[in-house]
N, C-alpha and C positions, 0 to 999 in steps of 0.2 A: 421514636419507636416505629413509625408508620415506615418512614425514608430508611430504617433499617429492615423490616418485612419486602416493601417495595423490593427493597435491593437485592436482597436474598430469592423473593421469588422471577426476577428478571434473570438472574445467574441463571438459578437451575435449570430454565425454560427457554434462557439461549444455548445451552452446554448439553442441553441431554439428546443422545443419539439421535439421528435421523430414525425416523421409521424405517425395517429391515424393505428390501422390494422385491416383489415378487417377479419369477421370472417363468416365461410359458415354455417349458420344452418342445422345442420344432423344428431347431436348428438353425434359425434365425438369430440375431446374436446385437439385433436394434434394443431389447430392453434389459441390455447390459450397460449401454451408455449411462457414465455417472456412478460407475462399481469401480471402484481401485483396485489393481490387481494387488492381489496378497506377495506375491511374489514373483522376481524377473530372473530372466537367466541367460547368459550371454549366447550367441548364435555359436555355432559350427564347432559344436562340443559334444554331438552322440550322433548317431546313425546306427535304425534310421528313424530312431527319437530320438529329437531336437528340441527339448523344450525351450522356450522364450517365455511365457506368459501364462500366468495362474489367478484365479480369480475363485476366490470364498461367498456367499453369501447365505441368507437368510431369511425366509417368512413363513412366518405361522406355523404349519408344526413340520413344515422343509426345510431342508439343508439344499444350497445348490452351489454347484462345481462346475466351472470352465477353465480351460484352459487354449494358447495358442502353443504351436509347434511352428518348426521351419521346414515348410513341407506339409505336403495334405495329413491327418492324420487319416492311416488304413489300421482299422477293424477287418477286411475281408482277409486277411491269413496274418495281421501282427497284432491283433487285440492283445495274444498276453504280455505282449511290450510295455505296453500302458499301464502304471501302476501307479495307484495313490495310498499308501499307508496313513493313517491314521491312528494318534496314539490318546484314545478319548479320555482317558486318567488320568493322562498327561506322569504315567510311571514308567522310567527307562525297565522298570525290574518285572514287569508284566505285558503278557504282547510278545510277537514276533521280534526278537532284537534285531533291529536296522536301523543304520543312518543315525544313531544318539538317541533313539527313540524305541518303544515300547510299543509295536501298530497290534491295536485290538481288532482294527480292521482294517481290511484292503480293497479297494477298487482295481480290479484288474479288468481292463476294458470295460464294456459294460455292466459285469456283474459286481455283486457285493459279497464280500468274505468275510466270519469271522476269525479270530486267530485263537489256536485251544491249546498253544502251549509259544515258550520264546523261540523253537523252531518252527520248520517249517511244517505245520500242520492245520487245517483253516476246514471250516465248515463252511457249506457253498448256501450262501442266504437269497440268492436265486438273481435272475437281471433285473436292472433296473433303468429306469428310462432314462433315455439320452437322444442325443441330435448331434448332429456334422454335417459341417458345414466347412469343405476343404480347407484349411490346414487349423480349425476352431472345433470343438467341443461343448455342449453343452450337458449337464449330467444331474437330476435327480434322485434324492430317498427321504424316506419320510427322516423327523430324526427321531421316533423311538426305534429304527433299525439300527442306531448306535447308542441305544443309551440316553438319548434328549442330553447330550453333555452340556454345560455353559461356556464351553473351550473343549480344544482339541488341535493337538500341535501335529503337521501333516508333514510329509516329503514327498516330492513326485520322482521316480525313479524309472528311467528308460531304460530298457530292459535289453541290453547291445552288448556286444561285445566287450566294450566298454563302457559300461555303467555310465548317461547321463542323470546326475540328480540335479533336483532344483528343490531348494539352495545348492549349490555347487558344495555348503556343508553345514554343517546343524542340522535346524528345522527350521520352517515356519507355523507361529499361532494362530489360530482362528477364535476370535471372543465375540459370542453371544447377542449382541447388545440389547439391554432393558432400557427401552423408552419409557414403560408404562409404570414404574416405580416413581424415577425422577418427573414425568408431568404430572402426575399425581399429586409429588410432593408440594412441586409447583403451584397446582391448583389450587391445593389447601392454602399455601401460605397467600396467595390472592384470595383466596376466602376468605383469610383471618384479618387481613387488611382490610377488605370489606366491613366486616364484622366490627373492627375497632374506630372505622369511621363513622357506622351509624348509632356506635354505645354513645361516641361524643354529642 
């Protein structure tokens, strides 16, 4: 029984998510090392957004969004190029229909939208903080400015002539991660192997 607890709480307490990390909006892009981009996208497919490089994260009650470009990202006259839909329901049938997706919300350069019908129609939820850093992005919002979702499937869509999206098609997911359920569980089940060693 012991060699079966043991085992059980080593699993869950090597498997359960890293802790989400926090990231300081500044424009600096050092306490991203160690973030996986969510998603890639080939060079020299939009002008004069070029996506290459998207990156999701997470801590405490933030959501945070980077992305690279091929080429400096400009805000000074193509911010509404930049566009990050968000489909937080994860319902094609609700939202702005784009991209196979339902976006309840949008990032269009640095402000936040929400979406009030599957056209184009969006309530302006006001800017939000960001940094740039030639051709890098960093971008902030609390997440009950979307709902506090546990997932949220995104497209990034450059906004040219011809449409660069990334993924070039679908979407991609963004999942939540719960550390503090699974070391929890963990703990207990180390607790309870404590507990069954000292009954003996």
């Amino acid at each position: 029984m012991q060699k079966i607890l043991f085992l059980a709480a080593a699993l869950v307490l090597a498997f359960a998510p890293a802790s989400a990390q926090a990231i300081t909006i500044d424009g600096s892009f050092d306490d991203w090392t160690g973030i996986t981009e969510l998603v890639t996208d080939a060079s020299g497919d939009g002008t004069p957004v070029d996506w290459l490089k998207g990156w999701v994260t997470d801590e405490g009650s933030n959501f945070y969004f980077g992305y690279q470009t091929n080429g400096n990202v400009d805000f000074d006259s193509n911010a509404w190029r930049y566009n990050l839909f968000l489909d937080t329901d994860q319902n094609a049938s609700t939202g702005y229909n784009f991209g196979g997706i339902g976006a309840d919300y949008m990032v269009q350069g640095g402000t936040l939208w929400q979406s009030n019908a599957t056209w184009w129609d969006w309530t302006n939820l006001g800017l939000q903080s960001y940094g740039i850093s030639g051709d890098r992005l960093e971008l902030s919002f609390a997440k009950t400015s979307i709902g506090s979702p546990n997932a949220f499937d995104i497209v990034f869509m450059g906004d040219n002539d011809t449409d660069d999206l990334m993924p070039d098609s679908g979407k991609s997911t963004y999942v939540v991660p719960e550390p503090t359920s699974l070391l929890l569980l963990g703990s207990g089940l180390v607790g309870l192997l404590s507990f069954t060693r000292k009954k003996k």
